[in-house]
C-alpha positions in Angstrom: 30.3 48.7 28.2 33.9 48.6 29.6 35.4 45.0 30.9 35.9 44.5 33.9 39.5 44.9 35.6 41.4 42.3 37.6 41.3 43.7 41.7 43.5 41.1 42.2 46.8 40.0 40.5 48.6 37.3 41.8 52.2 36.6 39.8 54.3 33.6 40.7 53.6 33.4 44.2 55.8 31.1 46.6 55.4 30.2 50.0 57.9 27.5 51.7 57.9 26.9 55.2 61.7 26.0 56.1 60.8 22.6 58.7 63.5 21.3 60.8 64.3 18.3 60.2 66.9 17.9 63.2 71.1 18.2 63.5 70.6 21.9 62.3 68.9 20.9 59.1 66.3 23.0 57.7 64.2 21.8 54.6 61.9 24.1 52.7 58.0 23.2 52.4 56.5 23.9 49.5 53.5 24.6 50.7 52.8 27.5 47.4 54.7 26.7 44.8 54.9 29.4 41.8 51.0 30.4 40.8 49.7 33.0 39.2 46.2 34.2 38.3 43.7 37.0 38.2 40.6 38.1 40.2 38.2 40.4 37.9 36.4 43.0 39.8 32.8 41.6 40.9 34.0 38.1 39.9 33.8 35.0 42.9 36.7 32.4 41.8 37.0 28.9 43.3 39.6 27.3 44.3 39.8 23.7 44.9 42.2 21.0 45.6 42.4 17.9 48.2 43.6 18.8 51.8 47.0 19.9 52.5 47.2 21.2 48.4 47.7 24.9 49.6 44.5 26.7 49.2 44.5 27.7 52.4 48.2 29.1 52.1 47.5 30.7 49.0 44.6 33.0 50.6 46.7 33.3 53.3 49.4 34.8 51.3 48.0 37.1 48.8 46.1 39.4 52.4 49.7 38.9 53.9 48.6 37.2 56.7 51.9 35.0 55.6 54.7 37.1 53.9 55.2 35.4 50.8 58.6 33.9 50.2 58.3 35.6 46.8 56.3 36.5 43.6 53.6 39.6 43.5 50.6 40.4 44.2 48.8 43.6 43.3 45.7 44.7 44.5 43.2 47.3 42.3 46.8 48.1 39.9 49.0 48.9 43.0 51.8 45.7 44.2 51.7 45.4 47.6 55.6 45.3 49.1 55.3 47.7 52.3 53.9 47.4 56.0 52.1 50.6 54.6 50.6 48.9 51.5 50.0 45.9 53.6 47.6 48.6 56.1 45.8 50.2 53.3 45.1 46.1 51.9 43.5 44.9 55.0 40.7 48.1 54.8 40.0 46.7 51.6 40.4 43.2 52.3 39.1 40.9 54.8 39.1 37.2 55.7 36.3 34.7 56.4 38.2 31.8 58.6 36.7 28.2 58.6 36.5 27.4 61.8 33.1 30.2 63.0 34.0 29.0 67.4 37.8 29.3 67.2 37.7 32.8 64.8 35.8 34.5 67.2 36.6 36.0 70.6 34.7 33.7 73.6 35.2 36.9 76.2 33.7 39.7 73.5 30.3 40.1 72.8 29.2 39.9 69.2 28.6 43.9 69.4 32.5 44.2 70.1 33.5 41.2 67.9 31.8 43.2 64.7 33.5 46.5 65.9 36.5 45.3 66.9 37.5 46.6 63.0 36.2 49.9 63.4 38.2 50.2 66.9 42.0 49.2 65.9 41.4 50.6 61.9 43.1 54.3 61.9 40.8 55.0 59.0 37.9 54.1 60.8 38.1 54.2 64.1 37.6 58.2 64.1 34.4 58.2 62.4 32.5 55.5 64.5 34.2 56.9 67.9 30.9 58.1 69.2 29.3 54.9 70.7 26.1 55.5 69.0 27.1 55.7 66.0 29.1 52.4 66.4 26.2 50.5 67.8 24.5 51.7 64.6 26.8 50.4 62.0 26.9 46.9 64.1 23.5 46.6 63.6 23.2 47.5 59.8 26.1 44.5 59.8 23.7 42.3 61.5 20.9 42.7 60.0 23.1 42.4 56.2 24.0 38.7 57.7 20.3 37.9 58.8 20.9 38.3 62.8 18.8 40.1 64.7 19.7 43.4 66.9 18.8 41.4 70.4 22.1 39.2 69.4 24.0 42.0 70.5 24.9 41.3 73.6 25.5 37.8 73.6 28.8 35.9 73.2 30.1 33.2 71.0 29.3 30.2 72.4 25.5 31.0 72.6 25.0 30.3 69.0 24.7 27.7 66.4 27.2 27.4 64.1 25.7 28.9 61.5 25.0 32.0 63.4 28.6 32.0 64.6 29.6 32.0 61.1 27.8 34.8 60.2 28.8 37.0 62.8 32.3 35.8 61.1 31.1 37.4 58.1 29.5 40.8 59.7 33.1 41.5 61.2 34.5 40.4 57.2 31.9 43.4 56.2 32.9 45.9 59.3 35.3 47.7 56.9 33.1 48.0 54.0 35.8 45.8 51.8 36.0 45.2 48.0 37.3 41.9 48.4 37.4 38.9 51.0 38.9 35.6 50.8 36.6 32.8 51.7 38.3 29.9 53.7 35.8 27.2 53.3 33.2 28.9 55.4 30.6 26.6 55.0 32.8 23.3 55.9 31.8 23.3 59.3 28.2 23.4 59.0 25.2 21.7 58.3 23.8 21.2 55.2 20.4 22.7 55.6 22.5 25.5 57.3 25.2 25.9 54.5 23.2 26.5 51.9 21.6 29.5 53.4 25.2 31.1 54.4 25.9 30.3 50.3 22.8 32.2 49.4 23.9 35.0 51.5 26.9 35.7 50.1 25.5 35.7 46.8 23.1 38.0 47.7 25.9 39.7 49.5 27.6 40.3 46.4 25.2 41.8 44.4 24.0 44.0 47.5 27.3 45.1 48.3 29.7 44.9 45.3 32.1 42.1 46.9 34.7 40.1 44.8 35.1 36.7 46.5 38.5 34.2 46.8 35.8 31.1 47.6 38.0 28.2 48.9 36.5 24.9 49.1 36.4 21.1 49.4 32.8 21.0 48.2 32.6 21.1 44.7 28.6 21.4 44.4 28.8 24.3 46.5 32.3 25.8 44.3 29.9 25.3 41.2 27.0 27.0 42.8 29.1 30.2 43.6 31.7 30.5 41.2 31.9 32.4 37.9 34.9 30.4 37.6 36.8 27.6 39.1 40.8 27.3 40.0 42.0 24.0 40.4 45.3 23.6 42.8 47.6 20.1 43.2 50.9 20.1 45.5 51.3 24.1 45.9 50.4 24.5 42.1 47.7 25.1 39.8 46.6 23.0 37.6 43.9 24.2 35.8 41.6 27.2 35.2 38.5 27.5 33.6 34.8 29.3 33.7 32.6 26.9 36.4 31.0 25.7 33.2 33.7 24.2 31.5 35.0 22.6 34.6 32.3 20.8 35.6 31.0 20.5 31.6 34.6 19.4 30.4 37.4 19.6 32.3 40.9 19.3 30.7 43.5 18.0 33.2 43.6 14.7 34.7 43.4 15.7 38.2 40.9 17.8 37.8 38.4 15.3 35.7 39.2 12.5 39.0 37.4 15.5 41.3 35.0 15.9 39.0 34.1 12.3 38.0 33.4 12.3 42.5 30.8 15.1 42.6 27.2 13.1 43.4 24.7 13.2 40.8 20.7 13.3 41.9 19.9 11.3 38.9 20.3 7.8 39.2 20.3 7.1 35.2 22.9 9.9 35.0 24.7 8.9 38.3 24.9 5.0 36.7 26.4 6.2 33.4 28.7 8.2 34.8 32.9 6.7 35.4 34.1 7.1 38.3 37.9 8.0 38.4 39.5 6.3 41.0 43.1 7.7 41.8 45.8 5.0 43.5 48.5 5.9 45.2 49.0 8.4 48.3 49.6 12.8 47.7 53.2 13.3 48.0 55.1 15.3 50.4 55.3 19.1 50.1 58.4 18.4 51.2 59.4 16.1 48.7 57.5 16.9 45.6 58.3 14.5 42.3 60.6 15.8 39.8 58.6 17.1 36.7 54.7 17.2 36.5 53.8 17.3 40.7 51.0 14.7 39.4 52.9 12.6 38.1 52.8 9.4 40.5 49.4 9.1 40.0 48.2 9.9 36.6 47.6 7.1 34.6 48.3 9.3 31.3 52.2 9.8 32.7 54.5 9.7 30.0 58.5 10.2 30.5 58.7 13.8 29.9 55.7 14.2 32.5 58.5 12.5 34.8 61.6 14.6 33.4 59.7 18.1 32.6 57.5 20.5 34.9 54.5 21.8 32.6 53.8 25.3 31.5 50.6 26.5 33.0 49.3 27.8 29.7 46.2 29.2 27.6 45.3 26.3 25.5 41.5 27.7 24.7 40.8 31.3 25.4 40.2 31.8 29.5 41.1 28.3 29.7 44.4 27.4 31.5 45.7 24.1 32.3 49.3 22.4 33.1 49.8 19.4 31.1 51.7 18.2 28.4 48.9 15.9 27.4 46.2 18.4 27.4 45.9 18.9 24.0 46.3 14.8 23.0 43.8 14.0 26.0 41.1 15.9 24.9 41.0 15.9 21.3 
């Protein structure tokens, strides 16, 4: 049996922001700040972090929805550079937003808001031209997400927002895509409701084929989905593991404080368990520490964590953490 092949290839990826900061004065914002990583064909990755960490950016960045300031990112073996490339990327990949009421168009129907990729897409637009035939694959979308056909004809804001959410996802599908970034979809919902949008893009997946960016605050619902996990701090990544390992045993610093915060149903486990409180405030994108961006709160910080920005590097095979400490810490 052959391995699987990355679909997505991300190498040293950048995205700054310049923000005026008055007189004429431009700074840059670091809101992406040199990661790379791969996405294996069939594979959901994770991607975790506390707000304002990039995640968002990142996902943003690799479908070109921001032009990356620089860095690579190449999708099924072919870099994406022109507006031509950038065209054939968005038939293959598609974008989940967070937000399911201010994604959606409140003046379109939900039979236009899941065609709407069919209509503007040159490669597809052709083929579902006859309004029959459109109506048709609308409904196959619906019924993929669990709505039902009498949804049709109503608009946004006469759903839940679970159902809005899934009409997200039907017009994510519309182009029959290999790959769709994720931006914590679930965030905005109930509980009872989110794990039943989870359960659907699992089932998704296998149905389907998809290969998932999942970006999330959540980190019983990143476990639940993931094969595996990408932990991100200040525009970088920190560490990357299987979901296993992170949860199990993870490496950096940071990521064992996020860990150490995910609720435990047992109370005898719960109890024995040490919670890692981190002091001090996230620093500015804009004015990121010298050396290690974790620095000012890691009680591990040593002088060359200070001085020294660390390698993200392969310290166990598929494991991949930035730390000078890692392999001291965890010995």
């Amino acid at each position: 049996m052959s391995e699987k092949q990355p679909l997505i290839q991300v190498k040293h990826l950048k995205q700054y922001f310049d923000i005026n900061m008055g007189f004429g004065k431009a700074k840059p914002l670091k809101a992406v700040d040199d990661i790379s990583f791969d996405i294996m064909e069939g594979e959901t990755l994770g991607l975790v972090g506390e707000s304002g960490c990039g995640k968002t950016t990142a996902g943003r960045s690799i479908l070109h929805l921001y032009k990356p300031t620089s860095g690579e990112v190449i999708f099924n073996g072919k870099p994406i550079k022109t507006k031509k490339d950038i065209a054939e990327l968005r038939t293959k990949a598609t974008m989940v937003f967070q937000d399911p009421y201010s994604s959606l168009d409140p003046r379109m129907t939900v039979m236009d808001i899941i065609a709407e990729p069919l209509d503007i897409n040159v490669a597809y637009n052709a083929a579902y031209k006859d309004k029959e035939k459109r109506r048709e694959r609308v409904l196959q979308l619906m019924d993929y997400v669990g709505l039902n056909s009498e949804h049709a004809a109503r608009y946004a804001h006469e759903f839940s927002g679970g159902q809005r959410q899934r009409v997200g996802i039907a017009r994510a599908l519309a182009v029959n895509p290999d790959f769709i970034v994720c931006d914590e979809p679930v965030s905005a919902l109930d509980v009872s409701i989110q794990a039943q949008v989870i359960n659907m893009f699992a089932d998704l997946k296998e149905k389907i084929g998809l290969t998932y960016l999942f970006i999330a605050h959540d980190l019983l619902v990143v476990r639940h989905i993931s094969d595996r996990i990408a932990v991100m701090y200040l525009g970088h990544m920190v560490e990357l593991a299987s979901a296993k390992d992170i949860y199990d045993r993870p490496l950096h610093p940071y990521s064992k404080a996020l860990i150490s915060a995910v609720p435990v149903p047992d109370p005898k486990v719960a109890k024995a368990n040490k919670r890692i409180a981190l002091t001090g405030e996230i620093p500015s994108p804009l004015n990121a520490p010298k050396g290690c961006p974790f620095n000012t709160r890691c009680p591990y910080a040593t002088d060359q964590c200070r001085e020294t920005m660390p390698e993200f590097r392969e310290i166990e095979k598929g494991r991949f953490v930035a730390c000078h400490r890692a392999e001291e810490l965890n010995s």
